[in-house]
MOPAC internal coordinates of N, CA, C and O (Angstrom, degrees):
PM7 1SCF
backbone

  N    0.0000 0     0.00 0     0.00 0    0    0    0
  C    1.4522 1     0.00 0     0.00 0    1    0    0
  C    1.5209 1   110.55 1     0.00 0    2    1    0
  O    1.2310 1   121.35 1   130.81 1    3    2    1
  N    0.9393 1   115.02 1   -49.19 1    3    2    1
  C    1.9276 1   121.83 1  -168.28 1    5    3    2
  C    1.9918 1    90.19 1   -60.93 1    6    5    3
  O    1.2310 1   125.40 1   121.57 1    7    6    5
  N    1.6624 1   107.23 1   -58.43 1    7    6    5
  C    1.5186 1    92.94 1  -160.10 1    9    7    6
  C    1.7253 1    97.83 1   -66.99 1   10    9    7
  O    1.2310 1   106.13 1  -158.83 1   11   10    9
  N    1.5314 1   143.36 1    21.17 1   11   10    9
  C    1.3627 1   135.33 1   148.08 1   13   11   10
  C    0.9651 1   115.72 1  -100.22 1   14   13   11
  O    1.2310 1   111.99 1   176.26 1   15   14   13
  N    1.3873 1   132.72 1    -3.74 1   15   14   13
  C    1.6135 1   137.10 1   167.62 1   17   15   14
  C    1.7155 1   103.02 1   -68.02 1   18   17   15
  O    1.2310 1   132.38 1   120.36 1   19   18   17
  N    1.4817 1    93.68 1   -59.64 1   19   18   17
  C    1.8898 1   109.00 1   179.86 1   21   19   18
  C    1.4357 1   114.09 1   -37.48 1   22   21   19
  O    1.2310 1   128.98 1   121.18 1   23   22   21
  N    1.3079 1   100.30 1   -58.82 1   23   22   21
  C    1.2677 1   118.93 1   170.36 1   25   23   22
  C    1.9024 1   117.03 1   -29.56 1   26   25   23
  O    1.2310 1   135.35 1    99.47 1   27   26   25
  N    1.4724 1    87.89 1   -80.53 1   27   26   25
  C    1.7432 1    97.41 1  -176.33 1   29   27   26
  C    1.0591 1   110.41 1   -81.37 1   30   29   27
  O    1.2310 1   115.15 1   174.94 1   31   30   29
  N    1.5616 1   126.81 1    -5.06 1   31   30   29
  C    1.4593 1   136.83 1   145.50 1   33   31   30
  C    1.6942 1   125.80 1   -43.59 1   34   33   31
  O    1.2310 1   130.69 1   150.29 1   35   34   33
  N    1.2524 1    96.98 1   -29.71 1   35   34   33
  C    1.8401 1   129.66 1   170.67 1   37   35   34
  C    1.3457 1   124.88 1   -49.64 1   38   37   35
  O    1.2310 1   132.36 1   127.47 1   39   38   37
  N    1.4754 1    93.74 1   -52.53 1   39   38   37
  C    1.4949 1   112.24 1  -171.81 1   41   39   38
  C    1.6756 1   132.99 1  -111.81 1   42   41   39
  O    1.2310 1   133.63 1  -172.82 1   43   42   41
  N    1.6478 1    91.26 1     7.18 1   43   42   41
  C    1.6611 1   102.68 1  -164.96 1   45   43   42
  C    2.1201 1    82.02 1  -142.18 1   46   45   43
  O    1.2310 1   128.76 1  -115.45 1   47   46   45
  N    1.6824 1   100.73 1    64.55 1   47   46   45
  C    1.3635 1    97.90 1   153.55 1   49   47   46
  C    1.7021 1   119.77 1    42.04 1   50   49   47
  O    1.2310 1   130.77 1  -138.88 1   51   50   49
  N    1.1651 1    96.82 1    41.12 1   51   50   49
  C    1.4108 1   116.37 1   174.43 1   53   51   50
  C    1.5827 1   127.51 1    89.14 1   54   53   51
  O    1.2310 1   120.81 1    28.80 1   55   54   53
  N    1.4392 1   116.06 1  -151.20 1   55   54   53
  C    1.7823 1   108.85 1   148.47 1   57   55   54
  C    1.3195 1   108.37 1  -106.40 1   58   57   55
  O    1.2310 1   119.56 1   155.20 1   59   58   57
  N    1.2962 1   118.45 1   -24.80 1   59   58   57
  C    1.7195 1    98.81 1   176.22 1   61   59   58
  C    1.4166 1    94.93 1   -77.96 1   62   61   59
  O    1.2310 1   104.72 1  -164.24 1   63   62   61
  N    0.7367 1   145.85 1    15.76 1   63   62   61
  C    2.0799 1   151.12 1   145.24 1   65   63   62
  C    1.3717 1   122.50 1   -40.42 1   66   65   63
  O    1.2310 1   140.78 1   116.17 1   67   66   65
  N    1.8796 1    77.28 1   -63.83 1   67   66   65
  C    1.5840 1   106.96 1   163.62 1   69   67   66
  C    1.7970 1   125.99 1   -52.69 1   70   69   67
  O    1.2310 1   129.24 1   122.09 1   71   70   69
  N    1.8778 1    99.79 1   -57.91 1   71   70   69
  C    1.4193 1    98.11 1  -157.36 1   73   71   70
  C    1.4038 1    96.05 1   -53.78 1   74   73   71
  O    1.2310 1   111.33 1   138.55 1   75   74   73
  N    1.8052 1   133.93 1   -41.45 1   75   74   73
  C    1.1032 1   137.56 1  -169.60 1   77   75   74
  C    1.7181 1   115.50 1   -61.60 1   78   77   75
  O    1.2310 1   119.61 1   148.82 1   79   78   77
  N    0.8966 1   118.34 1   -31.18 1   79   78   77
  C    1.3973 1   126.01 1   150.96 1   81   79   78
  C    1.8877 1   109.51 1   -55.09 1   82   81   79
  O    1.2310 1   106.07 1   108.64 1   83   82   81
  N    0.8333 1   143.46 1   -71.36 1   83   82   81
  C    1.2277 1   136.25 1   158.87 1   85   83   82
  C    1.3278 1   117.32 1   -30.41 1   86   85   83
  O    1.2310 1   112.47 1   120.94 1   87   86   85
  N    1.3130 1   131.81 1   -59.06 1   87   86   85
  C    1.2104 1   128.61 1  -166.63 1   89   87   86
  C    1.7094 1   109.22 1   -73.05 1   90   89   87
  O    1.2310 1   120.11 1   158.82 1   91   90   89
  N    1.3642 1   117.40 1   -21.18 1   91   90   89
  C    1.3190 1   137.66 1   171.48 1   93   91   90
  C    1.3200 1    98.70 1   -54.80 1   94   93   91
  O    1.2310 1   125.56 1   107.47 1   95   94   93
  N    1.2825 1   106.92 1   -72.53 1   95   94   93
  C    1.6492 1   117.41 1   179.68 1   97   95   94
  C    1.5952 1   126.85 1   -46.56 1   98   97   95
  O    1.2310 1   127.04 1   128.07 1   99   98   97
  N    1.2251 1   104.06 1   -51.93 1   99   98   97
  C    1.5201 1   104.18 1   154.74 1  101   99   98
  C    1.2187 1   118.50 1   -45.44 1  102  101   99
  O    1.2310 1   110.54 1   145.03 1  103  102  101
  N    1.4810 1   135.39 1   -34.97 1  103  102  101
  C    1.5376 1   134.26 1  -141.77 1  105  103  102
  C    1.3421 1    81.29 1   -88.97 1  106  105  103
  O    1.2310 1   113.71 1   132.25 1  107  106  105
  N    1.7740 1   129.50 1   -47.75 1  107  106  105
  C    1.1881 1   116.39 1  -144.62 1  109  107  106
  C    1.4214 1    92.94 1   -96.92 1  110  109  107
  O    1.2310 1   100.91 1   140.85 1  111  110  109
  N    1.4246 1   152.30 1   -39.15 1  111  110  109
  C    1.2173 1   138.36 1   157.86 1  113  111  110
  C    1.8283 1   122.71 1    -8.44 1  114  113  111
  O    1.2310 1   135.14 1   120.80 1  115  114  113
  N    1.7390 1    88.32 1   -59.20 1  115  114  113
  C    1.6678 1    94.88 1  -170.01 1  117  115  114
  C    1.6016 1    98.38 1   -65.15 1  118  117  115
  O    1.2310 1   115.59 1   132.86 1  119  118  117
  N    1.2199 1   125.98 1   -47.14 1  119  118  117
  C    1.4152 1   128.68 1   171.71 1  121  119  118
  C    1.5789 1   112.48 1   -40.71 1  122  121  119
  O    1.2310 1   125.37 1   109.99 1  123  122  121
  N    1.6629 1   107.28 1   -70.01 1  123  122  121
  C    1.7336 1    96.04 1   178.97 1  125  123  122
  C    1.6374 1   121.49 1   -57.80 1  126  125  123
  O    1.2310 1   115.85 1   170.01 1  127  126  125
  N    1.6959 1   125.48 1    -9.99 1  127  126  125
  C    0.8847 1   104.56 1  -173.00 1  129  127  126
  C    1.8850 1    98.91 1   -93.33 1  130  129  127
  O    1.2310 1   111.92 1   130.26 1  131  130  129
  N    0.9051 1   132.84 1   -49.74 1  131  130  129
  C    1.6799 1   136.17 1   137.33 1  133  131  130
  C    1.2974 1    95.37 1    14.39 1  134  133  131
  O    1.2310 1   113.39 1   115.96 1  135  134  133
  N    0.9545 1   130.11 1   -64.04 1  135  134  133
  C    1.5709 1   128.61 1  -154.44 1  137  135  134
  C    1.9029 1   114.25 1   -86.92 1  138  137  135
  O    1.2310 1   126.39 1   155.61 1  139  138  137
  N    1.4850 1   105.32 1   -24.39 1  139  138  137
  C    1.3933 1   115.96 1   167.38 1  141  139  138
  C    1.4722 1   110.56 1   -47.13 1  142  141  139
  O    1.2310 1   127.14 1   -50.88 1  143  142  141
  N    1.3948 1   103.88 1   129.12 1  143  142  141
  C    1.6486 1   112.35 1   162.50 1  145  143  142
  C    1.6739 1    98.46 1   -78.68 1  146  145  143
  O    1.2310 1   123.41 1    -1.77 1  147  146  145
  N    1.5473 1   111.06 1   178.23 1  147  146  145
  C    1.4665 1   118.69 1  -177.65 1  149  147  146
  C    1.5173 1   110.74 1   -51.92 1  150  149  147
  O    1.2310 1   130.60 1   134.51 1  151  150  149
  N    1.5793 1    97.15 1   -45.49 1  151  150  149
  C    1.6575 1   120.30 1  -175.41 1  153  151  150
  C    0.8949 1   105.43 1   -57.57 1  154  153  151
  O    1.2310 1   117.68 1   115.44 1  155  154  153
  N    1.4567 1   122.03 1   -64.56 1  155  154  153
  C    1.7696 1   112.98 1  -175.51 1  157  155  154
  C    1.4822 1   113.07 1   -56.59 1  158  157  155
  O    1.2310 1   111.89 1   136.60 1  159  158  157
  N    1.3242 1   132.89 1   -43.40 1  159  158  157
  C    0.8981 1   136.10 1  -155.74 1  161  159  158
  C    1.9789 1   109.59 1   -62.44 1  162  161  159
  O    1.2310 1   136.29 1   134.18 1  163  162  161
  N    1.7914 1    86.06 1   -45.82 1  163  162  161
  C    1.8976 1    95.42 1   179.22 1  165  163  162
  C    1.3980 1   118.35 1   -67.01 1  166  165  163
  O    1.2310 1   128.61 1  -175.96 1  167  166  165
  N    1.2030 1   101.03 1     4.04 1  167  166  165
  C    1.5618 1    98.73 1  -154.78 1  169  167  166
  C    1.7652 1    98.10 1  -105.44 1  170  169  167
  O    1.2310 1   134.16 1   -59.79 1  171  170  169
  N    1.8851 1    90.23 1   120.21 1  171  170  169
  C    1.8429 1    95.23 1   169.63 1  173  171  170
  C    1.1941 1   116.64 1  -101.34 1  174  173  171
  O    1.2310 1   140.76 1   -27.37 1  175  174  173
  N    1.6868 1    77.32 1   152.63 1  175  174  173
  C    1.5808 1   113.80 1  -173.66 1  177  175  174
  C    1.7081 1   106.34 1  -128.63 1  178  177  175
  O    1.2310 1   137.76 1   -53.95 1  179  178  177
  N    1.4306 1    83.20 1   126.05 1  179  178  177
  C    2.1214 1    87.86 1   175.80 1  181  179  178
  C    1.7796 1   123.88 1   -49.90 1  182  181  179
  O    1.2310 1   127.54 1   -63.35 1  183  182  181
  N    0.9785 1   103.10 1   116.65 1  183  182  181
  C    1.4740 1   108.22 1  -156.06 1  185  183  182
  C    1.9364 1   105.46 1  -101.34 1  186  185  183
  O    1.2310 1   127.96 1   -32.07 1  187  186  185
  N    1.0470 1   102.28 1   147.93 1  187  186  185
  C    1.7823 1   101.12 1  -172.89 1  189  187  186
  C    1.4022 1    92.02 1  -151.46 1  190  189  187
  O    1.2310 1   118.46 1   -51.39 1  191  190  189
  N    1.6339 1   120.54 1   128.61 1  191  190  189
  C    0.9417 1   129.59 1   169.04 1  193  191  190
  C    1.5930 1   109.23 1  -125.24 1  194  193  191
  O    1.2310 1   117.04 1   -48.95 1  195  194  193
  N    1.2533 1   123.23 1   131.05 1  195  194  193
  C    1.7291 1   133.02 1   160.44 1  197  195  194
  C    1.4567 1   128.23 1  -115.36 1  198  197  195
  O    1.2310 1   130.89 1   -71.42 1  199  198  197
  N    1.2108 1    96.59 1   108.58 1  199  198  197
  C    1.2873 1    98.52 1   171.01 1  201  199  198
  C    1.8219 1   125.39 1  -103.68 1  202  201  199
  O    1.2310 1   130.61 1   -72.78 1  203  202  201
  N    1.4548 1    97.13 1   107.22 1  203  202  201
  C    1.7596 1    92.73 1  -163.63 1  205  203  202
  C    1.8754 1    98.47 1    70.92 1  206  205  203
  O    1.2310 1   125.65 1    20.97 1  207  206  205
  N    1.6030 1   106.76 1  -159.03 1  207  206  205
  C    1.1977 1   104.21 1   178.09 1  209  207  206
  C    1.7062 1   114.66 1   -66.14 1  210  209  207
  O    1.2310 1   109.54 1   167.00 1  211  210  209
  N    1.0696 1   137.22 1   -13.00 1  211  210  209
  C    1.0562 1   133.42 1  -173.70 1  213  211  210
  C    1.8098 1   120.22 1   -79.98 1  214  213  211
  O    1.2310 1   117.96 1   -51.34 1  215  214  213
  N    1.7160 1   121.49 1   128.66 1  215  214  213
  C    1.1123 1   102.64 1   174.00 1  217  215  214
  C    1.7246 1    97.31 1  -103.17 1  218  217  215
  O    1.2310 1   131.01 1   -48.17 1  219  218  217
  N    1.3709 1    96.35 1   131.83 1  219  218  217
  C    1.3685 1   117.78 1  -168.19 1  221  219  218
  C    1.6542 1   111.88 1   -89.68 1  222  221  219
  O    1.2310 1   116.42 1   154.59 1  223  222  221
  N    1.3237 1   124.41 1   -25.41 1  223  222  221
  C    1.3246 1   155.10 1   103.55 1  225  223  222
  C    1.1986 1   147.43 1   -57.06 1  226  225  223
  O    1.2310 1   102.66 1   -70.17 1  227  226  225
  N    1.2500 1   149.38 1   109.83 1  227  226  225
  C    1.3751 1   132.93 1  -157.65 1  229  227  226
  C    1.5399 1   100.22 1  -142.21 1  230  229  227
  O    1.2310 1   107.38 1  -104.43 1  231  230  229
  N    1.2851 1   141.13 1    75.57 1  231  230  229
  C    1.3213 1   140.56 1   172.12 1  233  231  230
  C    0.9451 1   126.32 1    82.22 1  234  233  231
  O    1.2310 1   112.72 1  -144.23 1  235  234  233
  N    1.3787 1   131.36 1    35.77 1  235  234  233
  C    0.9832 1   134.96 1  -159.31 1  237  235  234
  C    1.6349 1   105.78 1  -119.57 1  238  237  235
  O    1.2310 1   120.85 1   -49.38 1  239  238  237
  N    1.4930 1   115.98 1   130.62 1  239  238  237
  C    1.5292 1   107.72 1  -153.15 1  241  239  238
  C    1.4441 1    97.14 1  -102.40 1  242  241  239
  O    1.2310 1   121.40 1   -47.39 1  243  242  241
  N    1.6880 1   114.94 1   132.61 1  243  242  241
  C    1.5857 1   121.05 1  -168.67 1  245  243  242
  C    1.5073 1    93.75 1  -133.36 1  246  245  243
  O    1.2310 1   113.57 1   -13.99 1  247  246  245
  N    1.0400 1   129.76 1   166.01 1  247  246  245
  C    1.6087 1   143.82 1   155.20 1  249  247  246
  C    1.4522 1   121.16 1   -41.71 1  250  249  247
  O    1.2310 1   102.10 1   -66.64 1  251  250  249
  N    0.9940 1   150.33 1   113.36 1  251  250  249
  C    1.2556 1   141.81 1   172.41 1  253  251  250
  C    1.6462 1   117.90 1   -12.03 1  254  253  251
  O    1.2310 1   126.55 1   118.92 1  255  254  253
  N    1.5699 1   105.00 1   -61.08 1  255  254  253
  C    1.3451 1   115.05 1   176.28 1  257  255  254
  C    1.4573 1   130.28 1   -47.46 1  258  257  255
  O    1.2310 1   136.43 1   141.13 1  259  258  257
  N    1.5921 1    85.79 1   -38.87 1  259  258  257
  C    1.8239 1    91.69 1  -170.74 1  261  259  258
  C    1.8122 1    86.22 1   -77.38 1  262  261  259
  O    1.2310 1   123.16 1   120.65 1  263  262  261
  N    1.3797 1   111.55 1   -59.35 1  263  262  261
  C    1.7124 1    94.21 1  -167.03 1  265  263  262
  C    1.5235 1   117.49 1   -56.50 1  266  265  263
  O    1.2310 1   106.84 1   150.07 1  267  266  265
  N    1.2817 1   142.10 1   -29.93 1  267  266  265
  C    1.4858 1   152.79 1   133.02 1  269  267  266
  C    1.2924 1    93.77 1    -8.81 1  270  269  267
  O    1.2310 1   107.76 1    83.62 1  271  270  269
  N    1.1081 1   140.44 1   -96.38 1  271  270  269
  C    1.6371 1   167.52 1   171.62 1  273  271  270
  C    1.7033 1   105.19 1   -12.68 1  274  273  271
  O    1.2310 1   127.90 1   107.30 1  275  274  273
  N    1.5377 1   102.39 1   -72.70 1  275  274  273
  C    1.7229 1   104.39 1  -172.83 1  277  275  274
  C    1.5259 1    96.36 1   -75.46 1  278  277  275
  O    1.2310 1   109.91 1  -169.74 1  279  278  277
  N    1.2408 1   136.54 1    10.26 1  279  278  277
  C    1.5418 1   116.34 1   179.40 1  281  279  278
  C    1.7469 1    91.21 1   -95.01 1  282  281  279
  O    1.2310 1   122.92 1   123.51 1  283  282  281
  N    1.6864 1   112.00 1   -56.49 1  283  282  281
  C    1.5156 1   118.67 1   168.77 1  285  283  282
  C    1.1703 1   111.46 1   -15.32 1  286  285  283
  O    1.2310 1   128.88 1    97.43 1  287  286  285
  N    1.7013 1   100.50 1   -82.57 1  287  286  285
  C    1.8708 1   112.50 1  -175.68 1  289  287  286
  C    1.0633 1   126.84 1   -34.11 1  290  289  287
  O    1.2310 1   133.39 1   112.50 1  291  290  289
  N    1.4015 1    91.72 1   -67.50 1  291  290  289
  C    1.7053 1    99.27 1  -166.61 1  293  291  290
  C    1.6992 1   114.72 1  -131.40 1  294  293  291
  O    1.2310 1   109.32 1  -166.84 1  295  294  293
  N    1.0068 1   137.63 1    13.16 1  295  294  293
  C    1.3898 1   151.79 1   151.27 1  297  295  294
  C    1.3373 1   116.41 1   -56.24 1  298  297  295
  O    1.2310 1   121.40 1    95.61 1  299  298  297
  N    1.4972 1   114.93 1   -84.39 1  299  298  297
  C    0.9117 1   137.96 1   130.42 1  301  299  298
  C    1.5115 1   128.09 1    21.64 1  302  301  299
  O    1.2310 1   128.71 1    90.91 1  303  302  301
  N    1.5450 1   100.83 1   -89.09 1  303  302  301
  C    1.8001 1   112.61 1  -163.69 1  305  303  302
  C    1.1596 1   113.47 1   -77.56 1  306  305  303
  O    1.2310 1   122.24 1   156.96 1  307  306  305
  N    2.0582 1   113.31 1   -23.04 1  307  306  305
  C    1.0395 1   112.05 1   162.69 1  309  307  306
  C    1.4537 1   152.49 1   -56.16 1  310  309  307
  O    1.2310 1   131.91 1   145.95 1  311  310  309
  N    1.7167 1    94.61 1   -34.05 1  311  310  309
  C    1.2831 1   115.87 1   164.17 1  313  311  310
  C    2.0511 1   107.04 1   -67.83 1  314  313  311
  O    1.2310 1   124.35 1   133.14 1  315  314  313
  N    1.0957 1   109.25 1   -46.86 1  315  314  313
  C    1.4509 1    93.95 1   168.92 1  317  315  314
  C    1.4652 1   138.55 1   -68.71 1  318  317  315
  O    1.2310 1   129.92 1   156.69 1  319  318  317
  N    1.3990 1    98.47 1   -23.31 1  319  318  317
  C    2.0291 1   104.78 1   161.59 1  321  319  318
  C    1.0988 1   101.73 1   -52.38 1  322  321  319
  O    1.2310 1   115.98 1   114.54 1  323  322  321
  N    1.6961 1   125.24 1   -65.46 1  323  322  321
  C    1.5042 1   116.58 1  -166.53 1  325  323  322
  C    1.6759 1   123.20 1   -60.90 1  326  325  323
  O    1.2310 1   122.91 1   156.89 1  327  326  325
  N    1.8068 1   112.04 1   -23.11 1  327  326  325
  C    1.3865 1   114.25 1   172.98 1  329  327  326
  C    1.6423 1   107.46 1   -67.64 1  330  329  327
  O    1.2310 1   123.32 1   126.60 1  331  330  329
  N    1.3581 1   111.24 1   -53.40 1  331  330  329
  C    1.3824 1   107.79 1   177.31 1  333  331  330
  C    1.1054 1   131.36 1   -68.71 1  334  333  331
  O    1.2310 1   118.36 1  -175.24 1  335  334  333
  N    1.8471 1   120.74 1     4.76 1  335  334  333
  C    1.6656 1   117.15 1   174.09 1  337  335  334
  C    1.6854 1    84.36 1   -87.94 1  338  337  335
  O    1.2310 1   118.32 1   155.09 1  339  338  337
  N    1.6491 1   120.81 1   -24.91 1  339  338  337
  C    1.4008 1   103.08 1  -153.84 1  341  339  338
  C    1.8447 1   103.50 1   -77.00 1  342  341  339
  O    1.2310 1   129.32 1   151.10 1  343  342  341
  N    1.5385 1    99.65 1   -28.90 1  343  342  341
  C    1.4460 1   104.79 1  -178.94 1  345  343  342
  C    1.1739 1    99.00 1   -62.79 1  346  345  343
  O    1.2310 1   103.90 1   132.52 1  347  346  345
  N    1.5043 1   147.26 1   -47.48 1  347  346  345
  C    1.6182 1   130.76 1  -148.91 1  349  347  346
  C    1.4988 1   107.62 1   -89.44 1  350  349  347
  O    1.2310 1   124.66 1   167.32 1  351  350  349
  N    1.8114 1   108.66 1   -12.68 1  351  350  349
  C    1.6188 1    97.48 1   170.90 1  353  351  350
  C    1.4575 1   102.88 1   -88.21 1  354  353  351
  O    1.2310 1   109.81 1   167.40 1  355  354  353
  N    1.3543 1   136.73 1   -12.60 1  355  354  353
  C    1.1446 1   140.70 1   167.19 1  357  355  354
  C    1.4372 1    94.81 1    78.90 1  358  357  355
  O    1.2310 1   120.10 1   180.00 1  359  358  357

């Protein structure tokens, strides 16, 4: 996984290129979920998450909010731990 981060790390203005792309993504999550009425928010939808080859999620139907939420939490920050171990070995 890391030597395909490097990789597309290459071509998109580095990895702090990247982390800012992430942190982008976060920004607009918390925004679209902001914008949920109660209704939208309760309302499930089959959810699939991949990380690398792995689906870390695989169809599993959650509320908007909560999947909004676990991508924030922990989706998310994970992909930026691994950008920021790659930034501090430089």
């Amino acid at each position: 996984m890391r030597a395909g981060l490097v990789e597309v790390a290459r071509g998109r203005d580095g990895i702090c290129g990247l982390l800012d792309r992430y942190w982008l993504a976060a920004e607009a999550l918390t925004h679209v979920a902001a914008k949920l009425t109660v209704a939208q928010a309760a309302r499930p939808v089959p959810v699939r998450v991949v990380s690398g080859s792995v689906a870390v999620i695989d169809q599993v139907s959650l509320p908007w909010s909560r999947a909004l939420r676990w991508h924030a939490d922990r989706h998310l920050p994970e992909h930026v731990a691994t950008l920021s171990g790659l930034v501090a070995r430089g």
